[in-house]
C-alpha positions as CSV (number, residue, x, y, z in Angstrom):
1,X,15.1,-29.7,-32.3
2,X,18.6,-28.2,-31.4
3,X,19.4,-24.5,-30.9
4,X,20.9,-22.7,-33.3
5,X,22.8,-19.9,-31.0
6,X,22.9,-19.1,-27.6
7,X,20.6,-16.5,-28.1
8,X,18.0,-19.2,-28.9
9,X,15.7,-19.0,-26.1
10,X,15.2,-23.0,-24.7
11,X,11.5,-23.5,-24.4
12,X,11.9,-23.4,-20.3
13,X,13.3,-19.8,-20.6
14,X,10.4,-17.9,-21.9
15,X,11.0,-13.7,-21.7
16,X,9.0,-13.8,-18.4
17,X,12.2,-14.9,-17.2
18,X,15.6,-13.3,-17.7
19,X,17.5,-15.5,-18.9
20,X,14.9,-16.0,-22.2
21,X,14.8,-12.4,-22.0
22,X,18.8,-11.5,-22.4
23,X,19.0,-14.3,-25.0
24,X,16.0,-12.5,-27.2
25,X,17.3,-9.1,-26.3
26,X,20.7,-10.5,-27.7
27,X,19.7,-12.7,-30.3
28,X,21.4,-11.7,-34.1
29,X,18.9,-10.5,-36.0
30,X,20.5,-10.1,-39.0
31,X,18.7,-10.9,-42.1
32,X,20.6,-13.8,-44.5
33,X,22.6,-13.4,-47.2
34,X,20.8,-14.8,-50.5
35,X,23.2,-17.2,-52.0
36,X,23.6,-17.0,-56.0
37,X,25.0,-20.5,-56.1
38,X,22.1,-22.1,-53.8
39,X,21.3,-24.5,-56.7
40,X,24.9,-25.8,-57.0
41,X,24.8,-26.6,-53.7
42,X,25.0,-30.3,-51.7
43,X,21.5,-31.5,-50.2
44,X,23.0,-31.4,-46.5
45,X,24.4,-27.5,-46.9
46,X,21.4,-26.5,-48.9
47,X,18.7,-27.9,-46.2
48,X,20.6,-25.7,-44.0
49,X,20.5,-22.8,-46.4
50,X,17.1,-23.0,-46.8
51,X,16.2,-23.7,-42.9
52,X,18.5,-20.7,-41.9
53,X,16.0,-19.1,-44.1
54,X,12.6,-20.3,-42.6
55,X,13.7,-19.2,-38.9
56,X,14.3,-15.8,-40.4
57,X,11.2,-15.8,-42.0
58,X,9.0,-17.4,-38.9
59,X,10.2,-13.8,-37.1
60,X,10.9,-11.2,-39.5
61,X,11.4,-7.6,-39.0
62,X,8.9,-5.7,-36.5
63,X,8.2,-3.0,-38.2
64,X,8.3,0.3,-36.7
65,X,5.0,2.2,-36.4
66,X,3.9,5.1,-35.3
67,X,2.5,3.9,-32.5
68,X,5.5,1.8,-31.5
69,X,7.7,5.4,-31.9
70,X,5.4,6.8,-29.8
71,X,5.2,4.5,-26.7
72,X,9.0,4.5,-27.0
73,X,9.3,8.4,-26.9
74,X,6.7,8.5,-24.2
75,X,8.2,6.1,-21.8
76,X,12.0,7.6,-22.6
77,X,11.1,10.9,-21.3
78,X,9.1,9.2,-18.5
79,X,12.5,7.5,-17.6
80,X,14.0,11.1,-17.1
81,X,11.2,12.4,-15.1
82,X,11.4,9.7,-12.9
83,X,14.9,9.4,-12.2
84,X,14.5,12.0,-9.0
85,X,11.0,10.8,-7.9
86,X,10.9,9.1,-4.8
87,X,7.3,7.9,-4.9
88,X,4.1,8.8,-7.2
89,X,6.8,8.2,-10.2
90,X,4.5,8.3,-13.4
91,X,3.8,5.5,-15.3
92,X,2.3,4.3,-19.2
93,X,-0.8,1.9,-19.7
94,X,-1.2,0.1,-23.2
95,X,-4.2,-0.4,-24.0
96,X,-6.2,-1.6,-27.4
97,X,-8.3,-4.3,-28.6
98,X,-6.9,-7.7,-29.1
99,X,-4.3,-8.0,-31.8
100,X,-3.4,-4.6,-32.0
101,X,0.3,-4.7,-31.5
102,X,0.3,-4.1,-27.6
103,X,2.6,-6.9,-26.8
104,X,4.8,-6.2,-29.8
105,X,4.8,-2.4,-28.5
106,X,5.8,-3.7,-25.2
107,X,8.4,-5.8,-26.0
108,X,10.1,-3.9,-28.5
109,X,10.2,-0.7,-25.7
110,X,12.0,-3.1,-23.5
111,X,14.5,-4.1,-26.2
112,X,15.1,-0.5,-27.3
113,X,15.6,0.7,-23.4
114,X,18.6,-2.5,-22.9
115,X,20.4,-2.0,-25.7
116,X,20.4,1.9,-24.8
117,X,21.4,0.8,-21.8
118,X,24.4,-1.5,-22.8
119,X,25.2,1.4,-25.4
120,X,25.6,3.8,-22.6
121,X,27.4,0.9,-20.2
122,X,29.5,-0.9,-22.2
123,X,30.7,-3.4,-19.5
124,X,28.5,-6.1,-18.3
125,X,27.8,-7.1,-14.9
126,X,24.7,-7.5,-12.8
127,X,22.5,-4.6,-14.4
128,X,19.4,-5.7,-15.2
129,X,17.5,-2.3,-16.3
130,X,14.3,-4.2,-17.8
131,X,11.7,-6.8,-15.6
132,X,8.9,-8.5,-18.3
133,X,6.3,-10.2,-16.7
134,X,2.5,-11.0,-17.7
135,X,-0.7,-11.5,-14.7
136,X,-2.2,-14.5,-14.8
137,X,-5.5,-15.0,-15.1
138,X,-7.4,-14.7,-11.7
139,X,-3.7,-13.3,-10.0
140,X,-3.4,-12.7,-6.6
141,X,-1.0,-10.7,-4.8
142,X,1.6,-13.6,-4.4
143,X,1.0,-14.8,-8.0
144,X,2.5,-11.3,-8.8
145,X,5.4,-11.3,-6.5
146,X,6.5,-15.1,-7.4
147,X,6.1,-13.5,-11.3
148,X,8.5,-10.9,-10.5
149,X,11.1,-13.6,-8.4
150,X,10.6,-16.4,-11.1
151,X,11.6,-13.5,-13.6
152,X,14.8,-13.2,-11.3
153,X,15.1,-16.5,-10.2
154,X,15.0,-16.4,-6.8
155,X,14.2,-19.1,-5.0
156,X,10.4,-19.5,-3.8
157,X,9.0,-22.0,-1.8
158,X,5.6,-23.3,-0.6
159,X,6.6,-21.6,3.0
160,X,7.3,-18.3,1.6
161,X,4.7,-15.4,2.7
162,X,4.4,-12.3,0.5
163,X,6.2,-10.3,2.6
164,X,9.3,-12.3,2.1
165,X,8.8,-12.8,-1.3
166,X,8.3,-8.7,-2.1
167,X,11.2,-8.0,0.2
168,X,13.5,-10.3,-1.4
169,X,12.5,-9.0,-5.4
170,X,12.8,-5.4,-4.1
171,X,16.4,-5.4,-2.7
172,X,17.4,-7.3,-6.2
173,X,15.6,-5.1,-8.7
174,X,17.1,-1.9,-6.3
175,X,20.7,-3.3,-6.5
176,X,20.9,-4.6,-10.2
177,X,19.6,-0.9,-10.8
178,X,16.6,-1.6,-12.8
179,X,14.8,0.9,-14.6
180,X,11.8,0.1,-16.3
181,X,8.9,-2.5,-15.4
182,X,6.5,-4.2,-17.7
183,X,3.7,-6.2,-17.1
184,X,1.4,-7.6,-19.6
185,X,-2.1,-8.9,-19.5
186,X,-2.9,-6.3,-16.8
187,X,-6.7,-6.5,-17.9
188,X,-6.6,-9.6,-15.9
189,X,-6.9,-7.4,-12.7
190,X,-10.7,-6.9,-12.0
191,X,-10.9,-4.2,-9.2
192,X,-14.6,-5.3,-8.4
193,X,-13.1,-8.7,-6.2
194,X,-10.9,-8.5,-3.9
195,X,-7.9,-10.6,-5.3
196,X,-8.1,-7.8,-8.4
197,X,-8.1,-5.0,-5.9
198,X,-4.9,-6.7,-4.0
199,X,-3.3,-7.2,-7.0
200,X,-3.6,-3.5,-8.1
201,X,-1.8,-2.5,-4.7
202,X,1.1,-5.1,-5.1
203,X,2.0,-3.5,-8.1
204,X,1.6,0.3,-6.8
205,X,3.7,-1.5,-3.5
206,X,6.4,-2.5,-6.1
207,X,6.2,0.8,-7.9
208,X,6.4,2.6,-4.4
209,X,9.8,0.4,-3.5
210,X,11.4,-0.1,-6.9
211,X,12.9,3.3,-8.6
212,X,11.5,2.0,-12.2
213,X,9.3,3.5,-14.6
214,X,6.1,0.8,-14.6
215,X,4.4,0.1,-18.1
216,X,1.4,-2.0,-18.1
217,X,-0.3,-3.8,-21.4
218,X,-3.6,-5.1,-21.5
219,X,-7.2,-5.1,-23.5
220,X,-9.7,-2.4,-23.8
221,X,-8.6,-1.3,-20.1
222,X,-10.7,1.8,-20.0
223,X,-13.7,-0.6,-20.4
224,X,-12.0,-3.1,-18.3
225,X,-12.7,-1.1,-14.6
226,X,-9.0,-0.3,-14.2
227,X,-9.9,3.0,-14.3
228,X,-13.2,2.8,-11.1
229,X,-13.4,3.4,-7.7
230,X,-10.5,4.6,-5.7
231,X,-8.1,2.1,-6.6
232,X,-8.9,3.0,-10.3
233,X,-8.6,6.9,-10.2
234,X,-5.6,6.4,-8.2
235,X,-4.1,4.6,-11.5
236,X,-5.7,7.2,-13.6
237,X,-4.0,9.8,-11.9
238,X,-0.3,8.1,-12.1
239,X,-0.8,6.4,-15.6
240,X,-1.1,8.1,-19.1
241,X,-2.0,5.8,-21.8
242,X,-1.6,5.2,-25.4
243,X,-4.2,3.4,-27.7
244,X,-3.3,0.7,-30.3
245,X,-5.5,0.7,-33.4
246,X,-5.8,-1.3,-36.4
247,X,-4.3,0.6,-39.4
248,X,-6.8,2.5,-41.6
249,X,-8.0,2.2,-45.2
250,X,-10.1,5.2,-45.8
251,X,-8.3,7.8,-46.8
252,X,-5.1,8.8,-49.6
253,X,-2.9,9.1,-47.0
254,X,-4.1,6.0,-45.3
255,X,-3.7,4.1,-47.9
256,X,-0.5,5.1,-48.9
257,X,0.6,4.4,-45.2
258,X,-0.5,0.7,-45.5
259,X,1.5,0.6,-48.6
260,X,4.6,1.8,-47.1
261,X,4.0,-0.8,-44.2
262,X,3.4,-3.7,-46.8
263,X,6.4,-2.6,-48.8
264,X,8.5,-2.7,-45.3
265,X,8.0,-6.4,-44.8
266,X,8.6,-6.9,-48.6
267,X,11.8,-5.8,-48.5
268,X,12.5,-7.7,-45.5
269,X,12.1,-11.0,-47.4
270,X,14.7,-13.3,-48.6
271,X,13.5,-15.1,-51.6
272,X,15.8,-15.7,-55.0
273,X,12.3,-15.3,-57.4
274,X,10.3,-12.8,-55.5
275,X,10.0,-9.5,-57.6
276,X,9.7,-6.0,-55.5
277,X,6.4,-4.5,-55.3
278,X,4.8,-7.8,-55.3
279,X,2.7,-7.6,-52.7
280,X,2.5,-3.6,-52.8
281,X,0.7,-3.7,-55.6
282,X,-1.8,-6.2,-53.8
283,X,-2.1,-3.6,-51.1
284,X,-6.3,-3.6,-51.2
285,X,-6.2,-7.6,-51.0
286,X,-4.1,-7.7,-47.7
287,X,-6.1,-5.2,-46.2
288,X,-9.3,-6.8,-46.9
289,X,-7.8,-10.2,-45.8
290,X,-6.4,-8.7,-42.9
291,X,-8.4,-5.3,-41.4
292,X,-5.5,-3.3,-40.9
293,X,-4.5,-5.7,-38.3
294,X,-0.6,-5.7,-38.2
295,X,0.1,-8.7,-36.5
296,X,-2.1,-11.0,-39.2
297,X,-0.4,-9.1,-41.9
298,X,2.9,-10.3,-40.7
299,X,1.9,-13.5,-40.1
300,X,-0.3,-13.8,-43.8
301,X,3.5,-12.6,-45.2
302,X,6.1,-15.2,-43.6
303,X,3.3,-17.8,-43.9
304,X,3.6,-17.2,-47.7
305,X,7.2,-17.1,-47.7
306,X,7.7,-20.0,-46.2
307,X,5.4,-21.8,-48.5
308,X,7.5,-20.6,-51.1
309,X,10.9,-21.7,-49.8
310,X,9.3,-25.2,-49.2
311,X,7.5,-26.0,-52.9
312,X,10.9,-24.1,-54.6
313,X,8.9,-21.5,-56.2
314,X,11.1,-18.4,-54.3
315,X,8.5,-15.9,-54.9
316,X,5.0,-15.1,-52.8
317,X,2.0,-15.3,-55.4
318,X,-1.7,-15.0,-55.0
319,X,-2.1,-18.8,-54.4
320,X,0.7,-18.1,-51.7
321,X,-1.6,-15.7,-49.9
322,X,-4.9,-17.2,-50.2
323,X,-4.0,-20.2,-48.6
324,X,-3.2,-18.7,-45.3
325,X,-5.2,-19.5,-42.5
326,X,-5.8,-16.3,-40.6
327,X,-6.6,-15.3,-37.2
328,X,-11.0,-15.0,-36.7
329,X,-10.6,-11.3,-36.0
330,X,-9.1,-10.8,-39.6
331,X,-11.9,-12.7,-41.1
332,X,-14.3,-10.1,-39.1
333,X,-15.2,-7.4,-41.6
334,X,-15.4,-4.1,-39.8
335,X,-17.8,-1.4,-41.0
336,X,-14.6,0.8,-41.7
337,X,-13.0,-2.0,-44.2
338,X,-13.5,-1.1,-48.0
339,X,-16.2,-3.4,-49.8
340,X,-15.6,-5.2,-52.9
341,X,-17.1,-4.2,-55.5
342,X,-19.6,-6.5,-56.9
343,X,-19.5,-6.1,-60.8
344,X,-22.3,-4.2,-62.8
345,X,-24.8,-5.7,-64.5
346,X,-26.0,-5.0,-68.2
347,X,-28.1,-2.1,-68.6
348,X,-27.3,-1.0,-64.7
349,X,-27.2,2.8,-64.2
350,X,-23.8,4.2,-62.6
């Protein structure tokens, strides 16, 4: 399959490197123009039509939460109060169970703090104000340094020692002025072993050399040990943190808050036969299918769109819907979900 754009990222350039992460960070996002002559047109120029139309849909819109405006405010002022630090610079921690949005919250700050940054600097050179990179599981120190050189793509071999490798991504990061460091997956650090608790002193050594602002992402870290021993309340005393929860249902205002997020990604949609307020009005239904979990509601939505680009129909229905296969966590019912009613039987008492 051939790119579309250069802002295509090529499946060797994932954002963990940055080249895949300029090419996201510059990619046209754009939504496509809905064509009132789409049936007049030839095969050929209407499979591209309609393909232009399933990428958009395979990424639509992130929507912007509350939660996502808050990590973004957060780490904005963190920016300024860092800029004179010389060490002990204050940091964020994600944190939230899995498919929550922490990754999406993540990448989304990074995107926001480059464009401000090309905003405010116009002309393009070597800046490079935002490093992604995610721990692997069971990381070591110099698992984490090669992360942050194979983001860079610096040269490391078999023969290079930590030292060299830190030294080398320092003096980069220092001189292509970067600002703000995130790294994902940090509930793969375990301070009980000893790799874990080398790990967690790479990353205050980077924090220590580098004048960025770090922001870390990971599961449930409060319950993950980050947070224990001295290592831990070291972090707890540098690093505020900000929870990711599903949305709620129980409440007026709840509710009306998952509407406006379901009529959000409605609007977002490009199909010719798809009526507004479709799927607002099948707000219960989504919730139940999906928890409150954002990231299966998006992908129950574009999985029903595309469906109805491919069979013609242009318009998301209930037989759309219910043959998306979801995620297990949004097939979980949690005690705070609302139950379906069962129907009342004759001669019942209300």
């Amino acid at each position: 399959m051939t790119r579309r754009s250069e802002f295509d990222p090529p499946p060797d350039a994932p954002l963990t490197t940055k080249e895949g992460w300029t090419r996201w960070v510059g990619r046209d996002r754009t939504a496509p123009e809905l064509r009132e002559d789409c049936r007049e047109l030839a095969p050929p120029e209407r499979a591209d039509y309609d393909d232009s139309r399933l990428d958009y849909h395979s990424d639509l819109i992130v929507v912007n939460t509350p939660t996502i405006q808050d990590i973004t405010k957060t780490v904005r002022r963190l920016l300024i109060l860092n800029r004179r630090q010389i060490s002990a610079r204050r940091g964020l921690i994600v944190t939230g169970g899995a498919g929550t949005g922490k990754t999406t919250a993540l990448t989304q700050l990074g995107l926001a703090h480059q464009l401000h940054t090309r905003l405010r600097n116009p002309v393009r050179g070597k800046r490079i104000p935002v490093v992604y990179i995610t721990l692997p599981p069971a990381a070591t120190a110099r698992m984490v340094a090669v992360e942050f050189a194979r983001f860079l793509g610096l040269p490391v071999t078999g023969r290079s020692n930590l030292t060299d490798i830190t030294n080398s991504v320092c003096a980069v990061l220092c001189d292509v002025g970067c600002d703000l460091v995130l790294v994902d997956e940090i509930h793969n650090i375990s301070l009980t072993t000893r790799a874990g608790a080398e790990v967690s002193d790479q990353l205050k050594y980077f924090s220590e050399r580098i004048p960025a602002t770090f922001v870390y992402a990971g599961i449930d870290v409060e319950h993950a040990g980050l947070f224990s021993g001295i290592r831990g309340r070291q972090i707890a005393s540098r690093f505020a943190t900000i929870s990711t929860h599903p949305f709620a249902y129980g409440s007026s205002g709840q509710r009306e808050h998952w509407r406006a997020l379901v009529v959000t990604l409605e609007q977002a949609l490009r199909l010719h036969q798809h009526k507004s307020g479709t799927l607002a009005r099948q707000g219960q239904y989504l919730y139940q299918r999906t928890h409150g979990m954002l990231g299966s509601l998006s992908h129950l939505i574009r999985g029903a769109a595309i469906d109805a680009i491919l069979d013609g129909s242009e318009k998301i229905t209930k037989a759309h819907l219910d043959a998306q296969r979801l995620d297990r966590a949004a097939n979980i019912q949690p005690e705070s979900a609302p139950k379906k009613r069962s129907p009342k039987r004759r001669g019942s008492v209300a």
